[in-house]
PDB file of the backbone (N, CA, C, O) and the ligand in Angstrom, with CONECT records:
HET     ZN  A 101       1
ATOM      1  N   UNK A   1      31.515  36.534 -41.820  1.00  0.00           N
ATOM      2  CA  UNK A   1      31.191  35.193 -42.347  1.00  0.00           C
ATOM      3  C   UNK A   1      31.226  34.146 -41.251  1.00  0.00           C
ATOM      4  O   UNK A   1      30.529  33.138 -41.360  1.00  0.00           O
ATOM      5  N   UNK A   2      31.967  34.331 -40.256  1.00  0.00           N
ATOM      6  CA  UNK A   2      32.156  33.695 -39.184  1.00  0.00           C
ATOM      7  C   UNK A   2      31.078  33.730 -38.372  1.00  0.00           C
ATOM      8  O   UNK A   2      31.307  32.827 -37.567  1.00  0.00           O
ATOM      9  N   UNK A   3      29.898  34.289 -38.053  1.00  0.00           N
ATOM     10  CA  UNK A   3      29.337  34.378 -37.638  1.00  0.00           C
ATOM     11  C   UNK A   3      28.096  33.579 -38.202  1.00  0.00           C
ATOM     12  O   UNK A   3      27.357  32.878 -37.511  1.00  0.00           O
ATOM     13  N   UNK A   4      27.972  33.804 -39.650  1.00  0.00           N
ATOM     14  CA  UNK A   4      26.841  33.437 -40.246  1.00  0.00           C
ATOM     15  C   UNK A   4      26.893  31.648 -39.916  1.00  0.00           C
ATOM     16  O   UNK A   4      25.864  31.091 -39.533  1.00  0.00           O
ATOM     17  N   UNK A   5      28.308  30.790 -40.130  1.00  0.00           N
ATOM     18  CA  UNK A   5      28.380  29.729 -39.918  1.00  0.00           C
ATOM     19  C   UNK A   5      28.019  29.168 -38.857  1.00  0.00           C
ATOM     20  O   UNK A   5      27.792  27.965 -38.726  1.00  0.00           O
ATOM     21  N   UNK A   6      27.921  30.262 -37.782  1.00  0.00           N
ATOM     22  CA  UNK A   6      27.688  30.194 -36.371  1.00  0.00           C
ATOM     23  C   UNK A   6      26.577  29.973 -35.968  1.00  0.00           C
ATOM     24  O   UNK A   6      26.446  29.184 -35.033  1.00  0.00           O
ATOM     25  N   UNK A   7      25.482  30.580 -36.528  1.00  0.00           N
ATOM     26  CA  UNK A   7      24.011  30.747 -36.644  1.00  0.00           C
ATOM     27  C   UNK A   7      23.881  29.633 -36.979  1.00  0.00           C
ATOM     28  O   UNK A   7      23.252  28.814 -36.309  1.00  0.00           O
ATOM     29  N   UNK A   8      24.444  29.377 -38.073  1.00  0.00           N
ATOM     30  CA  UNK A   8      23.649  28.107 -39.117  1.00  0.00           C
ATOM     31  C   UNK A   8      23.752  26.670 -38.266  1.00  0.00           C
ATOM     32  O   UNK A   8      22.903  25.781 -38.338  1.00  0.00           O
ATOM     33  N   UNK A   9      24.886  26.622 -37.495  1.00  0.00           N
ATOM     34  CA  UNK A   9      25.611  25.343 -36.514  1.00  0.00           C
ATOM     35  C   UNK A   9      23.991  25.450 -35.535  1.00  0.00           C
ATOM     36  O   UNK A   9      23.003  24.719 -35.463  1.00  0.00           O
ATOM     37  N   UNK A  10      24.286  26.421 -35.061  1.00  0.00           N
ATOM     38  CA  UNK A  10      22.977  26.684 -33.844  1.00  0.00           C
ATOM     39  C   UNK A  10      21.911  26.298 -34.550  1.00  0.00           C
ATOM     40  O   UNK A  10      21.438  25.202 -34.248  1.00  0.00           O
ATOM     41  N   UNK A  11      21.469  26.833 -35.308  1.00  0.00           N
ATOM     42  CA  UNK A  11      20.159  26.236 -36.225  1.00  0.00           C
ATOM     43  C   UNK A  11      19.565  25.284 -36.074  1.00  0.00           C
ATOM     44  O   UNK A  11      18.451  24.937 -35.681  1.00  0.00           O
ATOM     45  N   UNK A  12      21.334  24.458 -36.801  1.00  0.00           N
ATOM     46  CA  UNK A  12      20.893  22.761 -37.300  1.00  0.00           C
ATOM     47  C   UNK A  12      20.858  22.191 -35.622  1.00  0.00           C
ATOM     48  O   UNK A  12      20.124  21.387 -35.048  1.00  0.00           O
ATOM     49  N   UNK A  13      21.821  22.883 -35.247  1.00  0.00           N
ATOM     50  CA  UNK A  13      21.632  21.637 -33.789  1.00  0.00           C
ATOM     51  C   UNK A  13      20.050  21.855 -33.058  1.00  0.00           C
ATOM     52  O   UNK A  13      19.290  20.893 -32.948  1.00  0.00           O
ATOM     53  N   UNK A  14      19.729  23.030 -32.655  1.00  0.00           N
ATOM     54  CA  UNK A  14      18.234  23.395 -32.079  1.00  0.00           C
ATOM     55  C   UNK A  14      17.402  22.175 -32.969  1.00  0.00           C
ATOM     56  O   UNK A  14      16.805  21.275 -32.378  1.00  0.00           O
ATOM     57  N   UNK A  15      17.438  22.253 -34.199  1.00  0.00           N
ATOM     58  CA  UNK A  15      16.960  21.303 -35.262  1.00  0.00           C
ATOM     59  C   UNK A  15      17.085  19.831 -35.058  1.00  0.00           C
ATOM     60  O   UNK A  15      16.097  19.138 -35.304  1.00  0.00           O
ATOM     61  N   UNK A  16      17.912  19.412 -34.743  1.00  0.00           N
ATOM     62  CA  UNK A  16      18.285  18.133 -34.327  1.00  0.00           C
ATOM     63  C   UNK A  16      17.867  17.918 -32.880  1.00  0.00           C
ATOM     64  O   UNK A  16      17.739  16.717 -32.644  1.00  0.00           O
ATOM     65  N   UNK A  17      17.624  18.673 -31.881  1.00  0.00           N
ATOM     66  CA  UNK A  17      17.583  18.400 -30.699  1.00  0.00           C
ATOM     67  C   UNK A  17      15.910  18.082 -31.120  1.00  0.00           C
ATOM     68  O   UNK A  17      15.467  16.934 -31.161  1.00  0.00           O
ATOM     69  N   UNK A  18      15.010  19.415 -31.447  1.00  0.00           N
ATOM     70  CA  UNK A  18      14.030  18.925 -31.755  1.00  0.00           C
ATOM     71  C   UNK A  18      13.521  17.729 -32.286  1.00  0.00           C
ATOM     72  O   UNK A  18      12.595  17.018 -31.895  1.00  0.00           O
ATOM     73  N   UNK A  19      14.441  17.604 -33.443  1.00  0.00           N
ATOM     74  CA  UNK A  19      13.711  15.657 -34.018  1.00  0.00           C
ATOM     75  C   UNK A  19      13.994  14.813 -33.119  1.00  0.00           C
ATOM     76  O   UNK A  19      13.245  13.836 -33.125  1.00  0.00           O
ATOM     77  N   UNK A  20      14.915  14.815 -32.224  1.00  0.00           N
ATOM     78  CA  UNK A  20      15.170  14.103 -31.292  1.00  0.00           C
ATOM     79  C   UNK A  20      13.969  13.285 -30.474  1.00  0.00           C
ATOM     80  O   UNK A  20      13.378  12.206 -30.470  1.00  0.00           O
ATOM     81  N   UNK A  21      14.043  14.894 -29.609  1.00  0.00           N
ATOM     82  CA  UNK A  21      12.656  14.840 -28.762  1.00  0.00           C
ATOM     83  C   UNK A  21      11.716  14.184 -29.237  1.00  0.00           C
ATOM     84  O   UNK A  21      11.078  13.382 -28.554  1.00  0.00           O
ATOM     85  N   UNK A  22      11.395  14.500 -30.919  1.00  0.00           N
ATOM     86  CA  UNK A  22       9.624  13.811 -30.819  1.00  0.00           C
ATOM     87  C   UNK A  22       9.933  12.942 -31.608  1.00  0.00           C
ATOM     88  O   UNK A  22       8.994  12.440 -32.225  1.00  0.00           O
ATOM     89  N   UNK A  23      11.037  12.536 -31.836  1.00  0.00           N
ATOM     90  CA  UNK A  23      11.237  10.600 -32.361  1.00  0.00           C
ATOM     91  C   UNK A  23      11.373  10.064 -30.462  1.00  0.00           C
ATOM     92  O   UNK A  23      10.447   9.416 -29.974  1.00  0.00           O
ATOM     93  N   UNK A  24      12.273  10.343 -29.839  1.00  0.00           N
ATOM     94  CA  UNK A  24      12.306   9.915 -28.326  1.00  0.00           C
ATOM     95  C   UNK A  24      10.456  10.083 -27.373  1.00  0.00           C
ATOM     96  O   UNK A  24      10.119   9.535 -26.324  1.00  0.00           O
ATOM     97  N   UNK A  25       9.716  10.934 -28.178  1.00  0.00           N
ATOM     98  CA  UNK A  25       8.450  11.052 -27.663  1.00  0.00           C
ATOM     99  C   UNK A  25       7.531   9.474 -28.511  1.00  0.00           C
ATOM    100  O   UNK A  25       6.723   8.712 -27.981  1.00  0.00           O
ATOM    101  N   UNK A  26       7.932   9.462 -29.566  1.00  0.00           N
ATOM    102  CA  UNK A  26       6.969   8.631 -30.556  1.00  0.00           C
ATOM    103  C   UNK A  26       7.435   7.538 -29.816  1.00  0.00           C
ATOM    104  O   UNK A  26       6.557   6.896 -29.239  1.00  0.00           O
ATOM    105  N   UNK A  27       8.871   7.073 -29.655  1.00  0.00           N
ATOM    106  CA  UNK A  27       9.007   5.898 -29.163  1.00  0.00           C
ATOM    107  C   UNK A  27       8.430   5.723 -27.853  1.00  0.00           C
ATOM    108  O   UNK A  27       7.608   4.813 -27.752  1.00  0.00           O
ATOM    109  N   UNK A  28       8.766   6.603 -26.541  1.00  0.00           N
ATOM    110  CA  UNK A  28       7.767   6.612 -25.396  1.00  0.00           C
ATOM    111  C   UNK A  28       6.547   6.542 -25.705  1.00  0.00           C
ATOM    112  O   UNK A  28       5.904   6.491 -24.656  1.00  0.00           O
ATOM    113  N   UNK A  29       5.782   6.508 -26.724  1.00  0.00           N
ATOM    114  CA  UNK A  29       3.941   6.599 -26.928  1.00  0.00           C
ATOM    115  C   UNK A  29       3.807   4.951 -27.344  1.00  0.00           C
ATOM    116  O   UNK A  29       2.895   4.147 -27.148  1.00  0.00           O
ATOM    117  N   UNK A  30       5.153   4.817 -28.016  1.00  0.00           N
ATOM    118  CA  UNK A  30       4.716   2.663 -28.604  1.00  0.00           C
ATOM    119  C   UNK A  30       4.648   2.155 -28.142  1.00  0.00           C
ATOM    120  O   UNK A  30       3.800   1.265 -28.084  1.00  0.00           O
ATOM    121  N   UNK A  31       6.034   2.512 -27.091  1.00  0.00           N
ATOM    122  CA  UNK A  31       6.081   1.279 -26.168  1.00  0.00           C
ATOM    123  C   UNK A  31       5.324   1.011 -24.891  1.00  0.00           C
ATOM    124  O   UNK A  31       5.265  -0.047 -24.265  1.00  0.00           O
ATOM    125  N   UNK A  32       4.733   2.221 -24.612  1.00  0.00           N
ATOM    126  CA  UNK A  32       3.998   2.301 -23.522  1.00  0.00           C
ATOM    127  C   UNK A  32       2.662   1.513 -23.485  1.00  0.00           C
ATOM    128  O   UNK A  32       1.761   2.025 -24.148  1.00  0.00           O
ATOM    129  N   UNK A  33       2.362   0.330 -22.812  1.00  0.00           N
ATOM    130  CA  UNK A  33       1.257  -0.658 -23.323  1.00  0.00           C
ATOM    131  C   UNK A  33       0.371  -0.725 -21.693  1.00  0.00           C
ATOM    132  O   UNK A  33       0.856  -0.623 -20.566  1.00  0.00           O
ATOM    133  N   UNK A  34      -0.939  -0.914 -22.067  1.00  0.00           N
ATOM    134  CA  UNK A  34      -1.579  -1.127 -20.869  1.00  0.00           C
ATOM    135  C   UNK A  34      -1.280  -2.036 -19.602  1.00  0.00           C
ATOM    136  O   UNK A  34      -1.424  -3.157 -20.090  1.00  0.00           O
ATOM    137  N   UNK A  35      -1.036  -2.174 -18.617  1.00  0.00           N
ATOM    138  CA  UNK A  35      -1.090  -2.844 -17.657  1.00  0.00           C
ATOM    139  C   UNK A  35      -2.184  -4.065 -17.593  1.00  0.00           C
ATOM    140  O   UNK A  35      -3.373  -4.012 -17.277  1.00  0.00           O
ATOM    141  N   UNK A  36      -1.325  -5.260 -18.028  1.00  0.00           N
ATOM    142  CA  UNK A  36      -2.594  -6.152 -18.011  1.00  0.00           C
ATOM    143  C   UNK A  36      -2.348  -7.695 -17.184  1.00  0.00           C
ATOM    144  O   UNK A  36      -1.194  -8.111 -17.282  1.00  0.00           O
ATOM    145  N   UNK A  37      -3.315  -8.578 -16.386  1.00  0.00           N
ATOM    146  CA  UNK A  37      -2.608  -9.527 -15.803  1.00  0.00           C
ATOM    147  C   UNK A  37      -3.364  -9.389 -14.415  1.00  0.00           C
ATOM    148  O   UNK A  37      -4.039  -8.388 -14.177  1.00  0.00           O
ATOM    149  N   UNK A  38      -3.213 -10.542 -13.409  1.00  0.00           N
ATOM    150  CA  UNK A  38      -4.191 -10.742 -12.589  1.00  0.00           C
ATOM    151  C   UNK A  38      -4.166  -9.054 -11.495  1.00  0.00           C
ATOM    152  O   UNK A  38      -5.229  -8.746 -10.956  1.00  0.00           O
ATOM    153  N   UNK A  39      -3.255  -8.378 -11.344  1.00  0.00           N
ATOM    154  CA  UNK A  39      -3.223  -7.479 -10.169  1.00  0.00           C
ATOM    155  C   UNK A  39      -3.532  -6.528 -10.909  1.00  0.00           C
ATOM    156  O   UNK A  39      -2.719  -5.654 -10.608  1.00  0.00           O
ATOM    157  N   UNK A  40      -4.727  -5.818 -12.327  1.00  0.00           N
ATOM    158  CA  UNK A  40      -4.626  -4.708 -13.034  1.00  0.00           C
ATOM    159  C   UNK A  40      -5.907  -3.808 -11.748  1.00  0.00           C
ATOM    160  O   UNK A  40      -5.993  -2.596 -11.944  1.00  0.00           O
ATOM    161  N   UNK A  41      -6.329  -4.077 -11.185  1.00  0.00           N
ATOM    162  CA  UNK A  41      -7.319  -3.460 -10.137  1.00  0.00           C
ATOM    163  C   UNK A  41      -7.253  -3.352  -8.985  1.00  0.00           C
ATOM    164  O   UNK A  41      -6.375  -4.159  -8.680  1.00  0.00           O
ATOM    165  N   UNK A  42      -7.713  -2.729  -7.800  1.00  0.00           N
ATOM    166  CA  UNK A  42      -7.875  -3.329  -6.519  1.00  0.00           C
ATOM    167  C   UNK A  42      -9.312  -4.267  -6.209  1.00  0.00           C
ATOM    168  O   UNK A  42      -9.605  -4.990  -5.257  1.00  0.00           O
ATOM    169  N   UNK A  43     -10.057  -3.901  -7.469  1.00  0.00           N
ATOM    170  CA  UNK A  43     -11.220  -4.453  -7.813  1.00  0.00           C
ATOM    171  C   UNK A  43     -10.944  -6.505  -7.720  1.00  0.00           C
ATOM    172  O   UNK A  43     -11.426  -7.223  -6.844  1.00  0.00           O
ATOM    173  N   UNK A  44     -10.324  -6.837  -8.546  1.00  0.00           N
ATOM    174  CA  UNK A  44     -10.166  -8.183  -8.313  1.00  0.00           C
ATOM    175  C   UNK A  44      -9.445  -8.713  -7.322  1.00  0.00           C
ATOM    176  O   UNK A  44      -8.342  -8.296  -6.969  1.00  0.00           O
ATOM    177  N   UNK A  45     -10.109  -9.750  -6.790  1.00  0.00           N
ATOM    178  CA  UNK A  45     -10.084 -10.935  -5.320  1.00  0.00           C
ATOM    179  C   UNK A  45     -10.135 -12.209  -5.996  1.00  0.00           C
ATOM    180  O   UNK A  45     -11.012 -12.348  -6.849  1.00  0.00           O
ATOM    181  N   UNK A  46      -9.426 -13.065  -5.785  1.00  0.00           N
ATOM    182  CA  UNK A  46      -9.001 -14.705  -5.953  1.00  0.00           C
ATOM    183  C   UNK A  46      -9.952 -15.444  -5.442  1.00  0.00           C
ATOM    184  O   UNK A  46     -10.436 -15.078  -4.371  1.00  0.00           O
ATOM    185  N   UNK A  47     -10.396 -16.542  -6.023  1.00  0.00           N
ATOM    186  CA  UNK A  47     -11.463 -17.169  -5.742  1.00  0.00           C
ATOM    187  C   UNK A  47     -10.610 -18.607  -4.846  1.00  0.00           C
ATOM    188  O   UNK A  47      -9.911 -19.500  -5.325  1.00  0.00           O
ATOM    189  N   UNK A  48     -11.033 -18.345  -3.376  1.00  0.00           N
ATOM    190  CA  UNK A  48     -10.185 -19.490  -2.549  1.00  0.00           C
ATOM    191  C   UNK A  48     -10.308 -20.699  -2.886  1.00  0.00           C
ATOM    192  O   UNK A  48      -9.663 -21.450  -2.154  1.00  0.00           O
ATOM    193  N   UNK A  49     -10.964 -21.277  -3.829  1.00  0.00           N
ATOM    194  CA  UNK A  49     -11.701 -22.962  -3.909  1.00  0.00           C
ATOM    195  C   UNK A  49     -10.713 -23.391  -4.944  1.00  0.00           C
ATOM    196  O   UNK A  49      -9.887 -24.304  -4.946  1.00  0.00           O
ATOM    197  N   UNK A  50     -11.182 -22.031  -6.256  1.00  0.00           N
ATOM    198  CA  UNK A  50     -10.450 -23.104  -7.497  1.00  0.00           C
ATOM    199  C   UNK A  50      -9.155 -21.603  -7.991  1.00  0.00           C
ATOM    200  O   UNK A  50      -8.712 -21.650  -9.139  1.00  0.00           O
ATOM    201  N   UNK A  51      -8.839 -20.811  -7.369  1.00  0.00           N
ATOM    202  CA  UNK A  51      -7.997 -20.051  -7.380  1.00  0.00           C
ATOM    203  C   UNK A  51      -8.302 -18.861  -8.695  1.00  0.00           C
ATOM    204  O   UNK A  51      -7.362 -18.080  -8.842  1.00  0.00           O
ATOM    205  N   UNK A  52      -9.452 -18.655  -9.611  1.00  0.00           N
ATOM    206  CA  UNK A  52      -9.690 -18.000 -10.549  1.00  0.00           C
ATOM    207  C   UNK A  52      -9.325 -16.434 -10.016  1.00  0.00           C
ATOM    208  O   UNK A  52      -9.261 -16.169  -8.815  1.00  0.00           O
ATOM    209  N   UNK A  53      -9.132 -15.589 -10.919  1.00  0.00           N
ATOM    210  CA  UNK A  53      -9.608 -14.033 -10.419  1.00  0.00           C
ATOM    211  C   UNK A  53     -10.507 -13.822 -10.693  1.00  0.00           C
ATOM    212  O   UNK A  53     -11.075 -14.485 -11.560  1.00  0.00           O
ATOM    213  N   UNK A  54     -11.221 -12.517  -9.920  1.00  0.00           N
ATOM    214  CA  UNK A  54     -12.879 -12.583 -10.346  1.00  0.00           C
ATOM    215  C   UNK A  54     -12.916 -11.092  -9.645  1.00  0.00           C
ATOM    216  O   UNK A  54     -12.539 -10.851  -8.498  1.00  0.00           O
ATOM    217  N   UNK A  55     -13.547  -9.977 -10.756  1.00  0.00           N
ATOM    218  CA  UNK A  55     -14.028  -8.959 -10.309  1.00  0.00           C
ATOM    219  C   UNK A  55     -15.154  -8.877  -8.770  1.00  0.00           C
ATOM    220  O   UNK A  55     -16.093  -9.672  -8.730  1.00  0.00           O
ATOM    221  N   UNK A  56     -14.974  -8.009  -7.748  1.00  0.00           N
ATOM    222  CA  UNK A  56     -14.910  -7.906  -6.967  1.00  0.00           C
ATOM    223  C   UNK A  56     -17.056  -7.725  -7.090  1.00  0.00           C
ATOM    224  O   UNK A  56     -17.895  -8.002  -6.233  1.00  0.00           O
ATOM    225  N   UNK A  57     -17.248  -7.144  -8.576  1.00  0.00           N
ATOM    226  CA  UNK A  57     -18.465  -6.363  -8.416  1.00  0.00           C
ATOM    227  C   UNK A  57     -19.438  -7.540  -9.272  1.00  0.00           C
ATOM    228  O   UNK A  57     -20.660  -7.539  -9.119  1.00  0.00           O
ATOM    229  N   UNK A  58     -18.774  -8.496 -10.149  1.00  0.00           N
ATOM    230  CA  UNK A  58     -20.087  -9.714 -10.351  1.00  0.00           C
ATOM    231  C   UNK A  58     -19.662 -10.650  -9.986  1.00  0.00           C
ATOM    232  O   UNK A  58     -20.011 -11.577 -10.717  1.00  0.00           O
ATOM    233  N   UNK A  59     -18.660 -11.146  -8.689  1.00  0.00           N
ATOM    234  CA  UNK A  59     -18.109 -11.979  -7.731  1.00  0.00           C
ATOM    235  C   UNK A  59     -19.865 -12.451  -7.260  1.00  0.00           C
ATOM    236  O   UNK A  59     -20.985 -11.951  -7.364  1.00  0.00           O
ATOM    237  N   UNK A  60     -19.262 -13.672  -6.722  1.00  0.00           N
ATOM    238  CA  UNK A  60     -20.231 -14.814  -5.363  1.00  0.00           C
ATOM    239  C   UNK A  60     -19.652 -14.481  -4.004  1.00  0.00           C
ATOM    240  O   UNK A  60     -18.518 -14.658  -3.558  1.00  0.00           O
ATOM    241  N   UNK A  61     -20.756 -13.943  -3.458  1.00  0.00           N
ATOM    242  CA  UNK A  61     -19.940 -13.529  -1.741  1.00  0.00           C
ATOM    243  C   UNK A  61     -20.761 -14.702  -1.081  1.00  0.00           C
ATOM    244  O   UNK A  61     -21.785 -15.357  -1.276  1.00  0.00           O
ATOM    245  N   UNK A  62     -19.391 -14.550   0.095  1.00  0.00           N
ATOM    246  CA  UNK A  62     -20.208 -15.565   1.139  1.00  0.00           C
ATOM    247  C   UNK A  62     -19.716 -14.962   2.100  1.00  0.00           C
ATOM    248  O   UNK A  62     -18.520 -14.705   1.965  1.00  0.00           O
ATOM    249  N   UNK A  63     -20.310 -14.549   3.270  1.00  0.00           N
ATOM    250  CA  UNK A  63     -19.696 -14.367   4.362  1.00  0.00           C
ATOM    251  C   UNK A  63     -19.368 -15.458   5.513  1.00  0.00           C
ATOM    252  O   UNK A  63     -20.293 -16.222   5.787  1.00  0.00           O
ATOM    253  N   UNK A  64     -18.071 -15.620   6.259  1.00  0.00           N
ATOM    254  CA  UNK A  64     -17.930 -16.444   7.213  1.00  0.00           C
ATOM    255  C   UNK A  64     -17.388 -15.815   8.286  1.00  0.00           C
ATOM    256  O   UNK A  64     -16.776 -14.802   7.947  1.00  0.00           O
ATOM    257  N   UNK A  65     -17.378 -16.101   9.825  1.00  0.00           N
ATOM    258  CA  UNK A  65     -16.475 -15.569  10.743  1.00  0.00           C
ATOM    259  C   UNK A  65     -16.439 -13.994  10.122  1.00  0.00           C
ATOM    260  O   UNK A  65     -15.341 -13.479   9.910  1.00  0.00           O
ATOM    261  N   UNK A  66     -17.474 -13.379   9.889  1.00  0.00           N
ATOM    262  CA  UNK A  66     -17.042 -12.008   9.713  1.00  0.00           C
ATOM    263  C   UNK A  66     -16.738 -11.386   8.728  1.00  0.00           C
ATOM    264  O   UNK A  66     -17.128 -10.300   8.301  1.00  0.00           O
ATOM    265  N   UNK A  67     -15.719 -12.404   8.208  1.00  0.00           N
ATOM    266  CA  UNK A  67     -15.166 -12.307   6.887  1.00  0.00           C
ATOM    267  C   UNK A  67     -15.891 -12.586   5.864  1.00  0.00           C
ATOM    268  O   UNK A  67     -16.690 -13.513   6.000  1.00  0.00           O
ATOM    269  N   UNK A  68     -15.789 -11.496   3.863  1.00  0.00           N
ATOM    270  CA  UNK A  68     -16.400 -11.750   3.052  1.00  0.00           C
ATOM    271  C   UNK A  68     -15.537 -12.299   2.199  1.00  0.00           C
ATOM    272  O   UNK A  68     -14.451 -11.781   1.941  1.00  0.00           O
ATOM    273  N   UNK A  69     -15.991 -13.497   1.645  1.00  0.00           N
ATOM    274  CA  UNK A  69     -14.795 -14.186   0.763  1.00  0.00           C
ATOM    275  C   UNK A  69     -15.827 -14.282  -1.084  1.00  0.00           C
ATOM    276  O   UNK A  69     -16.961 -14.455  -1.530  1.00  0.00           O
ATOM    277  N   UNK A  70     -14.818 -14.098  -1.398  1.00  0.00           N
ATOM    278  CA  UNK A  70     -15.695 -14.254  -3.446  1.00  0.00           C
ATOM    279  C   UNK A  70     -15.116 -15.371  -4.001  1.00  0.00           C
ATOM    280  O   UNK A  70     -14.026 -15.923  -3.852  1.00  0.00           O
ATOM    281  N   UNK A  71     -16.366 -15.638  -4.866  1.00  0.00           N
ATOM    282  CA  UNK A  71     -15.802 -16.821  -5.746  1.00  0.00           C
ATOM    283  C   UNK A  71     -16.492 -16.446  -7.289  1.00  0.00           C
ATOM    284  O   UNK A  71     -17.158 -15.475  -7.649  1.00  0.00           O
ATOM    285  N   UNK A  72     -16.036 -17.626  -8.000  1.00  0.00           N
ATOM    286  CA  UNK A  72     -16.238 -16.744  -9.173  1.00  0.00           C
ATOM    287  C   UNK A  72     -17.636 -17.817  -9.879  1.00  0.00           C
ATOM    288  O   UNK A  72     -18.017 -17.798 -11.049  1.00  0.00           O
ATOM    289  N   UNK A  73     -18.160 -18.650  -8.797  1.00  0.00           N
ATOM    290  CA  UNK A  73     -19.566 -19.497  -9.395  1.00  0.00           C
ATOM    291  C   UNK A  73     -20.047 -19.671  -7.798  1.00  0.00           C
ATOM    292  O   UNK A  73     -19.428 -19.412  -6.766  1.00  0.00           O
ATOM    293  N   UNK A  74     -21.007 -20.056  -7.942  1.00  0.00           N
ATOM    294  CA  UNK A  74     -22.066 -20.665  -7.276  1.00  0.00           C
ATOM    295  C   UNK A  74     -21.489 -21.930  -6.367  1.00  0.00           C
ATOM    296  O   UNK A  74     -21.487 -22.213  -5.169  1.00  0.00           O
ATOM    297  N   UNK A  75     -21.018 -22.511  -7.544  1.00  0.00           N
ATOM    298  CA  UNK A  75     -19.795 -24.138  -7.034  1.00  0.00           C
ATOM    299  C   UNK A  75     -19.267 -23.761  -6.260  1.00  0.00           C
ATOM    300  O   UNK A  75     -19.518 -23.929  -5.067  1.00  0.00           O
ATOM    301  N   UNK A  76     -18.251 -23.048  -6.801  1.00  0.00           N
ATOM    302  CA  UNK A  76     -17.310 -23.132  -5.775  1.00  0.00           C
ATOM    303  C   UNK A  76     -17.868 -22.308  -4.069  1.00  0.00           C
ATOM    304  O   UNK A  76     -17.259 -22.386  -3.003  1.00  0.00           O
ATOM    305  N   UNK A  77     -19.225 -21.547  -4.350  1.00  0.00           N
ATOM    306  CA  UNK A  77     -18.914 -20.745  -3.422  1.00  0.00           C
ATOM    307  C   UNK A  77     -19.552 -22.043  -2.100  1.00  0.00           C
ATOM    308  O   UNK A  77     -19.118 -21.967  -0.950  1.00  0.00           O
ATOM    309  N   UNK A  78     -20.370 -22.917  -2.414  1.00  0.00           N
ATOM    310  CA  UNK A  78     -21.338 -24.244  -1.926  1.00  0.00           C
ATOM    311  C   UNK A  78     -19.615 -24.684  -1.340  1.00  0.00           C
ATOM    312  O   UNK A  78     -19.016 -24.620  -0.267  1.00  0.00           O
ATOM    313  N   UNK A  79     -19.298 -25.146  -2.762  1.00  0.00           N
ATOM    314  CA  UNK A  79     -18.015 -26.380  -1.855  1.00  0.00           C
ATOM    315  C   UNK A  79     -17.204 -25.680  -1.069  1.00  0.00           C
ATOM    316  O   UNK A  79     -16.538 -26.361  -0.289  1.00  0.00           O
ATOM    317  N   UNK A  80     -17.011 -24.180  -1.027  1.00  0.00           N
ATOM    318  CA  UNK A  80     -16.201 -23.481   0.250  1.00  0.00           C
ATOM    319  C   UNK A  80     -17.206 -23.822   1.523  1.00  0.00           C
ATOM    320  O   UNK A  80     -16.778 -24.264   2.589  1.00  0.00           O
ATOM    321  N   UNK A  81     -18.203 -23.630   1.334  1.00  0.00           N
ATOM    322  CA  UNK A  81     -19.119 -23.653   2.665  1.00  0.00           C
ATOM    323  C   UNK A  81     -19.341 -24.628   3.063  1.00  0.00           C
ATOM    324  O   UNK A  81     -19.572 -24.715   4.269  1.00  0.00           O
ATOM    325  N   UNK A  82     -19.373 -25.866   2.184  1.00  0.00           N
ATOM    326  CA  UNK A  82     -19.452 -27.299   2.967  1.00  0.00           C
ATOM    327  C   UNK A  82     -18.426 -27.762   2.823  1.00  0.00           C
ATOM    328  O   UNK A  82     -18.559 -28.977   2.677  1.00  0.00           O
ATOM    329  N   UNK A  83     -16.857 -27.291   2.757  1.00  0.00           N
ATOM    330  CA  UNK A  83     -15.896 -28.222   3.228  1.00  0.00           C
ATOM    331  C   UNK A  83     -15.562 -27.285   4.766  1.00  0.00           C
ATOM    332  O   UNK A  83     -14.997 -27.902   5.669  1.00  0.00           O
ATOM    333  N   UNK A  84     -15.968 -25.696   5.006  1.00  0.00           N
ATOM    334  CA  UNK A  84     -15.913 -25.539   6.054  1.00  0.00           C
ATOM    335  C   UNK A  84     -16.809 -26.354   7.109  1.00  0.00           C
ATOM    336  O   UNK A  84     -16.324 -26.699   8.186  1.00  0.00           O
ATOM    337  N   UNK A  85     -17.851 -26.586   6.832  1.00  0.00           N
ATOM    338  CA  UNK A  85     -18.927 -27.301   7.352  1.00  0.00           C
ATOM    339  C   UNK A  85     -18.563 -28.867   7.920  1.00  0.00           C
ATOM    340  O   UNK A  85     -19.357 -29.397   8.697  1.00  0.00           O
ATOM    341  N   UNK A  86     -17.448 -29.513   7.538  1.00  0.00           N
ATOM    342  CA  UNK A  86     -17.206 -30.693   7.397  1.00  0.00           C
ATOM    343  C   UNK A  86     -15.761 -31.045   8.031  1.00  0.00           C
ATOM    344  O   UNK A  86     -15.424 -32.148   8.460  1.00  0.00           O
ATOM    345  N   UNK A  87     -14.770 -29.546   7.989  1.00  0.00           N
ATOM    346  CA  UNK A  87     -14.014 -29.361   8.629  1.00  0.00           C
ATOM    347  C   UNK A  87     -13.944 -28.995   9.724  1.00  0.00           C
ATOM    348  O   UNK A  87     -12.840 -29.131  10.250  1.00  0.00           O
ATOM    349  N   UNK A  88     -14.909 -28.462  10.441  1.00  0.00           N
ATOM    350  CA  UNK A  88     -15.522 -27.970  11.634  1.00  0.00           C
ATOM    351  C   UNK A  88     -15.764 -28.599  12.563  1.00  0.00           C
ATOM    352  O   UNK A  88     -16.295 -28.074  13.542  1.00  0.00           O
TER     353      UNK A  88
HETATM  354 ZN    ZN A 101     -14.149 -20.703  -8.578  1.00  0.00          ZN2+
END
């Protein structure tokens, strides 16, 4: 009889470890939420004029000194180029 109680202990606990796991799994699946916020890419670059983020691939390029800088309009990409122009 001692034995049978023995089994049954083992049972329930294997049993319990299991619900464990996939209540401790369900909760790891809720809480786990997308990554969201200006650094979610290497794709997005800061627009130097008016500071927006702006995907890298329907960005405004301008090149200067070599360098390619994005903006996220037309505006801003003009008033980067003529306040370099003026600062110069
Ligand atoms: Zn801008």
């Amino acid at each position: 009889m001692v034995f049978g109680w023995l089994i049954r202990f083992v049972v329930v606990m294997l049993l319990l470890r299991l619900a464990w796991k996939f209540v401790s799994g369900l909760a790891q699946g809720a809480t786990r939420q997308p990554v969201s916020g200006p650094v979610r890419g290497a794709s997005l670059v800061q627009d130097p004029v008016c500071g927006t983020y702006v995907d890298q691939g329907c960005a405004v390029t301008a090149r200067r000194k070599g360098a390619v800088h994005f903006f996220c309009s037309d505006d801003c990409r003009k008033a980067f180029l003529e306040d370099d122009v003026s600062s110069a």
